[in-house]
N, C-alpha and C positions, 0 to 999 in steps of 0.2 A: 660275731653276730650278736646282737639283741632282740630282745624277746618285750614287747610290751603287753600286759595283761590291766586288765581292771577286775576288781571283786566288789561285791557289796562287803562293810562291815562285819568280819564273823569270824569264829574261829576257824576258817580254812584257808586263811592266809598262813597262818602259824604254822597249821600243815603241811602246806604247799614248801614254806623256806625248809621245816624237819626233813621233807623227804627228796627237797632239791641237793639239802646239804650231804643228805644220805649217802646220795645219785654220785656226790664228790663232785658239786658247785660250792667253790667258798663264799665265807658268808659277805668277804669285799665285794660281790660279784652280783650281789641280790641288793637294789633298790627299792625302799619302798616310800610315796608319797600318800600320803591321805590327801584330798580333797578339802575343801571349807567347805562349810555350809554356808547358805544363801543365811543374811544379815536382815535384808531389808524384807517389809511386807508385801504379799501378792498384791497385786492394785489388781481391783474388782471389776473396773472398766477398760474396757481397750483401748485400742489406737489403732489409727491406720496402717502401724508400723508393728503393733504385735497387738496378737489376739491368744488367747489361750484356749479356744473353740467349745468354751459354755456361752451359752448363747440367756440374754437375761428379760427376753421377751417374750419369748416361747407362748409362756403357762397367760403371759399379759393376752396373748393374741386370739390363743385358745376362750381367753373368758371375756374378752371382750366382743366376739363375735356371739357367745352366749349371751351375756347381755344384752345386747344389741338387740336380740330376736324377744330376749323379754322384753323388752322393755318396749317395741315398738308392737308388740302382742298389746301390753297392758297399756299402751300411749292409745287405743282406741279409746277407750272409758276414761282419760283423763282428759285435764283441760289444755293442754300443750299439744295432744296430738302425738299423731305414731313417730314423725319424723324427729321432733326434739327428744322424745324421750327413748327413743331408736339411739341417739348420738350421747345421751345421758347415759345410757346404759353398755352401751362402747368405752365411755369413757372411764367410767367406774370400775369394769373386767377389766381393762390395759393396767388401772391405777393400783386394782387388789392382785392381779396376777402377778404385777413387776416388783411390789412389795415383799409376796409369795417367796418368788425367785430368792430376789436382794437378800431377805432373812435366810436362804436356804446356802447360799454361797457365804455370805459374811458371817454366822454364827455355826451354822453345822458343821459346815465343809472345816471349816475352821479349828472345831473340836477333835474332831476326824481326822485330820491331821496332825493337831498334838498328840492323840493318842496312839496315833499307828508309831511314831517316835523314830521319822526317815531321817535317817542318817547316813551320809555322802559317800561316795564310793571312795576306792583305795588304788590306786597304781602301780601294779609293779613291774618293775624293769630287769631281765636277767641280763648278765653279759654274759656268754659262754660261745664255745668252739662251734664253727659250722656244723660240725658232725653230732654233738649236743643237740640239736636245735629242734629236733623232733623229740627225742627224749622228755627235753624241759615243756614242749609244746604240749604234750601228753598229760606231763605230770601237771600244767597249771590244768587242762580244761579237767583232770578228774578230779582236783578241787576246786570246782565249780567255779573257775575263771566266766565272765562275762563276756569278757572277748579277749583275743590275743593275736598281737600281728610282730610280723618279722620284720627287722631290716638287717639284711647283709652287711659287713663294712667292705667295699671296694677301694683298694689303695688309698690313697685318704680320705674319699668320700663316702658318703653313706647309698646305697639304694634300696626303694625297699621292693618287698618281696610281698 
């Protein structure tokens, strides 16, 4: 039987193997993969094909309909009128709101991210006896495994569980 777990980064991997090896799992028998870290940069625009569901209009939509109502207030007393200067001041809320945004995704989020310092999850894979298989399942989730799944070996195939 094998056991697959994931952990975040931390010392309760190290745990997990001390008190697997305890349990009397050798240590041939304990897998571990760390993950990569993602390389390349978030792209700040979607696609039809992926979205990351921040939405970078929102604050535009919100202040251009403000706008909008000013401006076609104060378009009585000018020389253009409510309706130009109605669409002037739509268009100014969309341009300072999407800027808003853009600055809030591309430099804060940004920062916020460097500092939180996420760093990739870890995989570990136990091979041990059926009859183990609660045991080892116990012992990854009390150190704080993220998840853990079984798969059986059936004669020379795998199924999982």
């Amino acid at each position: 039987m094998q056991l697959f777990s994931t952990f975040e980064h931390s010392v309760h991997i190290e745990m997990a193997v001390a008190t697997l090896e305890k349990k009397g799992i050798p240590n041939e028998k304990i897998f571990i993969v760390p993950l990569d870290n993602r390389k390349e940069e978030r792209k700040v625009f979607d696609t039809m094909a992926r979205s990351d569901g921040t939405s970078l209009i929102d604050i535009g939509a919100a202040l251009s309909t403000a706008f909008a109502v000013i401006g076609a207030s104060v378009g009585f007393e000018l020389a253009w009128g409510p309706i130009y200067w109605g669409l002037i001041g739509a268009a100014t809320g969309f341009l300072v709101g999407f800027a808003i945004r853009l600055f809030t995704e591309v430099v804060l989020k940004k920062k916020r991210r460097l500092m939180k310092g996420f760093h990739s999850e870890i995989i570990m894979i136990v091979d041990c006896e059926e009859d183990e298989g609660e045991m080892v399942e116990n012992i990854l989730f009390r150190h704080y495994a993220m998840g853990v799944a079984k798969v059986k070996q059936v004669g020379g195939s795998s199924a999982s569980n």
